[in-house]
N, C-alpha and C positions, 0 to 999 in steps of 0.2 A: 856740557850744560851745568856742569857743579857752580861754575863760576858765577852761569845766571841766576840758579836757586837761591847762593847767597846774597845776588844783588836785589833781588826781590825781597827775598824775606827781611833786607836790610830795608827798603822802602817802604814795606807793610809797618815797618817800627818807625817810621817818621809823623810829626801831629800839626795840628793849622797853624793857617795864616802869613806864611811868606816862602820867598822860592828863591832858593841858592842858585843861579846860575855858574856852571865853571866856563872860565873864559881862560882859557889855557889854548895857547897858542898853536905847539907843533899838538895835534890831534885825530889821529889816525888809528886811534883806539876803541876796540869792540866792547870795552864795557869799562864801569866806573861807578863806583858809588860810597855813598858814607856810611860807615859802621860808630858802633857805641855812641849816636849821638846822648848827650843831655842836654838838657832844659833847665839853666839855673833859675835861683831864687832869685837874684839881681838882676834876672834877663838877659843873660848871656847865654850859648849856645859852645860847648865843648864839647869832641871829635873827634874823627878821625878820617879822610879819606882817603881813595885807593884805586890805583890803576892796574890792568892787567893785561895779557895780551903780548908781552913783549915789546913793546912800545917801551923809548928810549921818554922820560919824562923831566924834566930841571928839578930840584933840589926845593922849590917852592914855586907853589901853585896859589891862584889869587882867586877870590871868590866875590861876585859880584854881590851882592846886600841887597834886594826887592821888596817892596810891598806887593801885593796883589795888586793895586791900580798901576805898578813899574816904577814907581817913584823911587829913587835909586837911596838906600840907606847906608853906603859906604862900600869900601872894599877892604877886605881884609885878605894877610895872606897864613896858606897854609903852609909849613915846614915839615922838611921830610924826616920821618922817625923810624921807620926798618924796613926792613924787606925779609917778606915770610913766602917759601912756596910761591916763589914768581911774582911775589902780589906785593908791591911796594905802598907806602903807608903813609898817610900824610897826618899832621897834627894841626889843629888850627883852632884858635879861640878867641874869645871878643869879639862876637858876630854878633852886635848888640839888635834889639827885636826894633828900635825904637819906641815899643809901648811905654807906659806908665807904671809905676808902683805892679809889674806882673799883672797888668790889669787883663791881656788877651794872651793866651798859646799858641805858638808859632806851627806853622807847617812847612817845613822842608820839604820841596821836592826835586828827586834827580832828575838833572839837565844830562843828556850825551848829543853833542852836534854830529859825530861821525856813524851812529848806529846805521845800517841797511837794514831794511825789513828782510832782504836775505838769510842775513847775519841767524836769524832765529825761523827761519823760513819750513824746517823740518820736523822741527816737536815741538811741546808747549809744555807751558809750567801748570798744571791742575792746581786750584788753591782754592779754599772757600771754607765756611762754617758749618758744621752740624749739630744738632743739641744733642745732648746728652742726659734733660731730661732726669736730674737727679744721679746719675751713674756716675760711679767714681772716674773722673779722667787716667787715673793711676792703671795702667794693663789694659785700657782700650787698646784694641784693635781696628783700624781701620784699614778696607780693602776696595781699591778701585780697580773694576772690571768693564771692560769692552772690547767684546769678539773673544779672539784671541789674546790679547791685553791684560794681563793679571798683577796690581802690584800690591804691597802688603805692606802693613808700615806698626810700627809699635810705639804708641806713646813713652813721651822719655825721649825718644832719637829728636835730633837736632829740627827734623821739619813738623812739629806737633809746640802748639801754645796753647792753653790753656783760660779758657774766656768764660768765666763765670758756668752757666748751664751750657756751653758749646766747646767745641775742641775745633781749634783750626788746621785743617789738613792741608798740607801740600806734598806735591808729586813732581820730579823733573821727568823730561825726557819723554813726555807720552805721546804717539802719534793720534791723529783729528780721528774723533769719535762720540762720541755718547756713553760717558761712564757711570755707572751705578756707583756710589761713592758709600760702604757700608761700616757704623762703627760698631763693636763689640763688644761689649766688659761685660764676663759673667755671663748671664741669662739674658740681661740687658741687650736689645739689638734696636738699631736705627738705621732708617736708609735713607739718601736721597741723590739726585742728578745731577749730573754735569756734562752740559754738552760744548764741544768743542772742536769748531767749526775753522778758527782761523788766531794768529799771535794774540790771545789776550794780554799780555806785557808791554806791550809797546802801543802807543798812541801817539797819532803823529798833530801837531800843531802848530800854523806859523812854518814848515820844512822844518822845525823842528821835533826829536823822539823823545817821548819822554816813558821812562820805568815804571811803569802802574801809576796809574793817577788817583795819589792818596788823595781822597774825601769823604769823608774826613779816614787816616788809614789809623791812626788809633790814637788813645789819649796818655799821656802821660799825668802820672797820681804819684804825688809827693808824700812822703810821712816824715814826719820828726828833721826838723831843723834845715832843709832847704842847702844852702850852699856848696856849691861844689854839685849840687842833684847826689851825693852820695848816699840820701835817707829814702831816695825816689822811686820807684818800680814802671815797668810798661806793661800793659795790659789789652791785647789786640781789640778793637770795636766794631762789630758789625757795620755794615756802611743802611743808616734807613734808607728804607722805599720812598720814594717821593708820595707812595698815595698816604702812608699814615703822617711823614714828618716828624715821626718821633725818633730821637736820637741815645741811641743807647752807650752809655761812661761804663766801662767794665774797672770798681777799683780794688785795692783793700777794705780798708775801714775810715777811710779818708779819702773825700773828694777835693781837690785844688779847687780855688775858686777860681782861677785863672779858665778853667776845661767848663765849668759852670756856664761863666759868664759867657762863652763862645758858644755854647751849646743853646744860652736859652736869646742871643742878636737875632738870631733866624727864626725861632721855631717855639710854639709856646707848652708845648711837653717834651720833659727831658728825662729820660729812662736812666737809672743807677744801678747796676749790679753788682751786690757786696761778697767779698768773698770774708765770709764771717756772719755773724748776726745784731751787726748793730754797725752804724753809719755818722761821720760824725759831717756837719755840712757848715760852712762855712756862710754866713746870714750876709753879708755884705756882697756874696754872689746874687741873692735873690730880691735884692731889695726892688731892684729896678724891672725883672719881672713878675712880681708882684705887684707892682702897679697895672698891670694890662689883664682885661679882665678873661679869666677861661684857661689860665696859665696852668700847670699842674709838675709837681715834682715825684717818680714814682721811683720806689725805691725795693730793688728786689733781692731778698735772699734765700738761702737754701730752705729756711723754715714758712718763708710766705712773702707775701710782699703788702706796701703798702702806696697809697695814691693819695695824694697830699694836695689838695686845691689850694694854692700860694694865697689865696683869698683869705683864707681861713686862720692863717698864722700873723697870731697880730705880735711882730718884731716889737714894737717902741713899745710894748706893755711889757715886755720882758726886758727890753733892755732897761726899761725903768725901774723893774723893780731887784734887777740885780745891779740897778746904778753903774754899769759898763755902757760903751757906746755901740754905735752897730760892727763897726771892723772888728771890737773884741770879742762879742756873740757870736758862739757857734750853738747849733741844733743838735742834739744827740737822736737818733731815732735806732730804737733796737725793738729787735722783735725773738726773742729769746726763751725759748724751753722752757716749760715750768721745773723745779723743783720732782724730785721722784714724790715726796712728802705732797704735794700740791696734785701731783697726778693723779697719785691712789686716791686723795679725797675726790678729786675727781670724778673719777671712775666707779667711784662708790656711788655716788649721787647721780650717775648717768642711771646704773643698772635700777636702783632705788624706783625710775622713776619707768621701768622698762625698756630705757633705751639703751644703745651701744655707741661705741665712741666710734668717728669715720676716721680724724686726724690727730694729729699730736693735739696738746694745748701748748698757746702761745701766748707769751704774756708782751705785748704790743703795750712800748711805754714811746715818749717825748721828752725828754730835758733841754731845757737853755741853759748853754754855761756859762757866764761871764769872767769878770778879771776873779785872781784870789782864787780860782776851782769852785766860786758859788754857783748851786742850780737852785735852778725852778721848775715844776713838772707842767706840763701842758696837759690837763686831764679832761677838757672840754673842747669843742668847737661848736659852742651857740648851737644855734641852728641848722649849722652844713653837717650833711652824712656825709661821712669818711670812707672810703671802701677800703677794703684792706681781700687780702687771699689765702684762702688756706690749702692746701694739695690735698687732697683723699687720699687713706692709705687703704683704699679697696674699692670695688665698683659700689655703687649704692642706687637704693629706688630714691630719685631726689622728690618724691611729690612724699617720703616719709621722713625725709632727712630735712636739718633745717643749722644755720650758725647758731651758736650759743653763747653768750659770756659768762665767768663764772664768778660771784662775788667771794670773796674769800670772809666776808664780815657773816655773810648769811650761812654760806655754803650752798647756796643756789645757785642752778642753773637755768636761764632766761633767754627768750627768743630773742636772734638778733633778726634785722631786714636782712635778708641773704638769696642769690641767688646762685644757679648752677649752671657749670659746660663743661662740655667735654671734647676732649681735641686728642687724637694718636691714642685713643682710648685709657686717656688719662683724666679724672673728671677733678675738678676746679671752684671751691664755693669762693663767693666774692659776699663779705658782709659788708652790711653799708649802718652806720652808726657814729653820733657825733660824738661817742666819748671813749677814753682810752681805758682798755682794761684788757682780762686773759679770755682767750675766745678760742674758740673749740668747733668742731660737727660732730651733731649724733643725727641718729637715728632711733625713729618710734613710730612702729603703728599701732595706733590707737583707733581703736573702734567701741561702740555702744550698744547694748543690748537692746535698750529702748530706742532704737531706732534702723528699724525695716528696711531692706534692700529698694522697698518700692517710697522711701519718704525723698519728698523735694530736697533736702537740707543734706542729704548722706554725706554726701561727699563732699563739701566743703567743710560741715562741720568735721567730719576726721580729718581732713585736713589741716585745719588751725591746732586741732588736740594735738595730732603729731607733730606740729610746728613749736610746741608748749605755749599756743598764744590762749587757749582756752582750755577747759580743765571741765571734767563730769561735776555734776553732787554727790554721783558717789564713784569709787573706782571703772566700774563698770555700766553707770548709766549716765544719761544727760538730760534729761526730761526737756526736748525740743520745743515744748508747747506752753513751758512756763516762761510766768513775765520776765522781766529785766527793772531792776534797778538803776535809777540813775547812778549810784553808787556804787555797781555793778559794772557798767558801761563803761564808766571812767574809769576805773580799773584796769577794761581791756585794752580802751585806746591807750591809756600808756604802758600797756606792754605789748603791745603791737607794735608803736613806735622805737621798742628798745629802751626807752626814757633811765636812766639813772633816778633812784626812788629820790624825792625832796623834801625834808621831816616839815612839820608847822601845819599850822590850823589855818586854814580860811576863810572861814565863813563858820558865824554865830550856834549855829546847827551842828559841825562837826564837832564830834568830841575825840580829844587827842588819842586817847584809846580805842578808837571804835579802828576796826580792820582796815579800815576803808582812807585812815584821813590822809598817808602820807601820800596816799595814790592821788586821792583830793587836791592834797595840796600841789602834787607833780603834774596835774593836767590844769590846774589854775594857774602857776607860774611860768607854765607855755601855752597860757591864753589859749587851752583847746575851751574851759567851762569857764561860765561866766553864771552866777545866782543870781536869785530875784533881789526885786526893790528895796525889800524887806532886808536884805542881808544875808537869807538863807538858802540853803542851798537844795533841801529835801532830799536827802540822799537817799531815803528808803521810798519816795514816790516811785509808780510806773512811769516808765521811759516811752516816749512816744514814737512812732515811727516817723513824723517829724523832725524830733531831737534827738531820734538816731542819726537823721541823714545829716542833719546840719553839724553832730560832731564831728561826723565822718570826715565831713567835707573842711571841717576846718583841719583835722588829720593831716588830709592830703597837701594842704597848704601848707602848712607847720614843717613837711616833709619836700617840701619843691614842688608840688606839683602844681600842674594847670589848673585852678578855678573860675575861672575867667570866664563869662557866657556874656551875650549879647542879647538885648530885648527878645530879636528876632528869635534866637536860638532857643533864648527861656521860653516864647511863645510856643516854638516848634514844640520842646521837649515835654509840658504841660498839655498839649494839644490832647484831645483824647480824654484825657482825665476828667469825668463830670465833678468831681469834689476837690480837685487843685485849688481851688478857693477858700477853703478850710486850714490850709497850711500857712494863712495868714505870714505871721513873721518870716517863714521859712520860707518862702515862698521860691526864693533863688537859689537857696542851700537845694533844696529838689529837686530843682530845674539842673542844675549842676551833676547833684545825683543821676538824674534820671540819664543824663546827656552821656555820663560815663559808664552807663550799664552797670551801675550799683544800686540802684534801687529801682525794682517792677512795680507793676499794678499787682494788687489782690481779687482781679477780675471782675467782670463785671465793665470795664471802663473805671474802677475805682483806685482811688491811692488809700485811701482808708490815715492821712494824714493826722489822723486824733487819737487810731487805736492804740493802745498800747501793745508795745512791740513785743514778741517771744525771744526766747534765745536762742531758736532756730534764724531767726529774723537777722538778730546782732550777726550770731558768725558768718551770716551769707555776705552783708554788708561787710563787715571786715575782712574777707577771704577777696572779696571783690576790689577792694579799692589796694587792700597793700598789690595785688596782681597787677591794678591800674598804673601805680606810680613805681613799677618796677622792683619791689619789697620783698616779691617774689615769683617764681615761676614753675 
């Protein structure tokens, strides 16, 4: 079986989009395959293949040239180059792809007309992926067991590759069973199944067999200068599930856009795994699925990962301002360690504030780079929240824990939109925010003295405090029963939303030093507030529990979500309420609220639409709607 492990694991190294047929005449040979292929820059395909068996073979061998629809692309011949260990060697080059400008990656697949399902009829090849989940692939161990069946295998040896967070195992020789497939390293342990009922190697189609049916069996990732593929590396790739459709490129620090473009014909998310911390992308891949809306490029490395809505990257603004076309723009995206100097401040400012750190800090950048090595940084995306991931380096209570970003200008630390999972008892914050900067998890619980196990408000307001979206008056109280400032409120909603602070005055009334104005300014240039006729804005007036709700509501808009109601629905959700008529202008802002269970009655059948709101009031409504539009959990 040696012979078929190497024919397999030669066919797991082959990538898309065409299929070698060998048409070799006398053929009466049990196995056959190509080794070291490459992938040039010019679209050629350089070689070598190889028969075994004892079979008497001629001096060259010819290879039929296909498309996937069979459209025939030539024939070329192979020439024979040595014979090693019974295994003669064939050379063969100029198997042009017929694509364009390396516009799609080819897939080779092996053809054998003479195989019998015989032939392999008594053991099978084990093969497949497991994560790893952070552990060093370096001195894994992996061991498949069933029954009596024990084998052991050591990374390093010839059947172990190496795939970002997974190791690919393979096994010859093992009789049909159900193996526990377990990997090792250190303290580190993972396990999972493989069952194995009948030849998974061979798939018969047409009468004819073919060697693992690569789809895709993995990508090939170019670096530095292309020709000859001497700069090039392979990289084995998960085959996706048909239910997600995501396709996962295992590369270096460079993705071909050639593997790109292939990946995003079919499917409108494309999974990237770096090995490194920072990805460089090639923008001439992505043009054209960035035009289809919901498209997404996700990009993951050992520090975190990031999820990039193609929407959101506006290419011809970069290409413009670094005066380069699209073919010469490429994307830098790193997500990179902070500084030891950046940590400790860090971590000073966590404990400062009672909290502890859950993950690294990471500083999450974007560059465009055009001709000449000029960059541009991408430091906003409008509107769209960005998710991005950080790993926990411990279990955490997430109802105390919350993302953070840290400004290096301030030395602040600020609520991101973040939420948590946990999977293999590894838990996972995903922050969501449109701008780039260094982002962190702590954790804080925060609790009030001035407020009673038996008060309506407890628990959300300790909630938003340990989220750092809301803050006591003084270390240890919160006075739940005192008003809110409109100036106040604004305040919250943009730091509830994450918002990057925006300097300037607004409105007649704010004065540039007053605490309040840049937060002012930051929820007027994303249209959450809007002043009166007058010009001004009253920043120190009570806030009403109407123009709580309609801030809220425009929050949730500004952030994606649903506002949308319908007469009917505003009717329903107003139903009840004998003073809904008092909320005048707000009328649908309410109805909105009330529909998404962010805003109650004050009983009675009343909404009390006039009174001015407490700040037990505010944090209930802001605990409620970031929960609504998924901000948090």
């Amino acid at each position: 079986m040696a012979r078929k492990s190497l024919l397999v694991k030669v066919s797991r190294g082959l990538i898309a989009l065409m299929i070698i047929s060998l048409l070799v005449p006398v053929l009466a040979f049990a196995a056959g395959g190509f080794q070291g292929i490459t992938y040039n820059s010019d679209g050629t395909v350089t070689g070598t293949v190889y028969y075994d068996g004892g079979e008497t073979v001629a001096n060259s061998v010819y290879l039929d040239v296909t498309d996937l629809n069979g459209t025939s692309l030539g024939v070329v011949e192979a020439t024979y180059s040595n014979e090693e260990n019974g295994v003669r060697y064939y050379t063969f080059q100029n198997a042009s792809t017929g694509q364009v400008n390396n516009a799609t990656p080819i897939r080779i697949q092996e053809q054998v007309t003479s195989v019998t399902e015989e032939v392999y009829a008594q053991s099978h090849h084990v093969h497949g992926y497991i994560n790893l989940n952070g552990a060093a692939a370096a001195g894994t161990t992996v061991t498949a067991t069933s029954g009596n069946t024990v084998v052991t295998a050591t990374y390093g040896a010839t059947n172990f590759m190496a795939a970002g967070s997974q190791l690919h195992y393979s096994f010859d020789g093992l009789p049909s069973g159900t193996y526990s497939i377990t990997a090792t390293s250190g303290s580190y342990s993972s396990t999972t199944s493989h069952a194995v009922t009948e030849n998974v190697d061979i798939e018969k189609h047409n009468g004819i067999y073919y060697l693992v049916n690569a789809v895709p069996a993995l990508t090939l990732q170019t670096s530095g200068g292309g020709g000859g593929g001497g700069g090039g590396g392979y990289y084995p790739t998960p085959t996706p599930t048909p239910q997600d459709g995501v396709l996962n490129i295992t590369v270096g620090n460079e993705v071909a856009a050639n593997a790109l473009l292939a990946a995003f014909a079919d499917r409108d998310d494309v999974t990237v795994t770096v090995k490194g911390d920072f990805l460089e992308v090639p923008v001439s891949a992505l043009i054209e699925a960035a035009k289809r809306p919901g498209t997404s490029l996700t990009i993951i490395t050992d520090n975190g990962s990031y999820i990039l809505p193609l929407s959101a990257l506006n290419f011809s603004h970069f290409a413009t301002v670094l005066d380069t076309g699209m073919t010469d723009l490429t994307m830098i995206v790193r997500m990179e360690m902070v500084s030891n100097e950046a940590a400790t401040k860090i971590n000073t400012k966590a404990t400062s504030l009672g909290a502890k750190l859950l993950s690294d800090s990471i500083d999450f950048t974007i560059n465009f780079e055009g001709k000449d090595n000029k960059k541009s940084p991408l430091e906003s995306f409008g509107k769209t929240y960005v998710s991005r991931t950080l790993n926990l380096n411990e279990n955490a209570n997430t109802t105390h824990a919350t993302g953070a970003w840290y400004d290096p200008q301030t030395g602040d630390l600020a609520f991101v939109p973040s939420t948590f999972s946990t999977l293999n008892g590894k838990t996972t914050a995903t922050l969501k925010r449109n701008s780039n900067s260094i982002y962190t998890v702590v954790e804080l619980n925060k609790s009030f003295s001035d407020i009673p196990a038996s008060h309506w408000s407890k628990e959300e307001v300790e909630l938003l405090a340990s989220k750092l979206v809301i803050a006591g008056v003084t270390p240890n109280t919160f006075a739940p029963d005192a008003d809110v400032t409109r100036a106040e409120f604004a305040a919250l909603v943009v730091r509830s939303l994450g918002l990057s602070i925006t300097a300037g005055v607004s409105f007649d009334d704010v004065s540039a030093d007053a605490w309040y104005s840049e937060e002012v300014a930051t929820a007027t240039a994303a249209g959450l507030i809007v002043g009166y006729e007058d010009g001004t804005f009253r920043p120190n007036a009570k806030i009403s529990r109407a123009e709580l709700a309609s801030l809220v509501v425009r929050a949730m808009a500004y952030a994606g979500g649903d506002t949308s109601i319908t007469a009917a629905e505003q009717s329903n959700a107003l139903k009840g309420f004998t003073d809904s008529s008092e909320a005048a202008w707000a009328t649908k802002d309410l109805a909105v609220a009330i529909d998404a269970g962010i805003v109650y009655g004050v009983g009675n059948n009343k909404l009390a639409p006039s009174a001015t709101a407490t700040r037990a009031e505010a944090a209930a409504m802001l605990s409620r709607y970031l929960i609504e539009i998924g901000f948090m959990n």
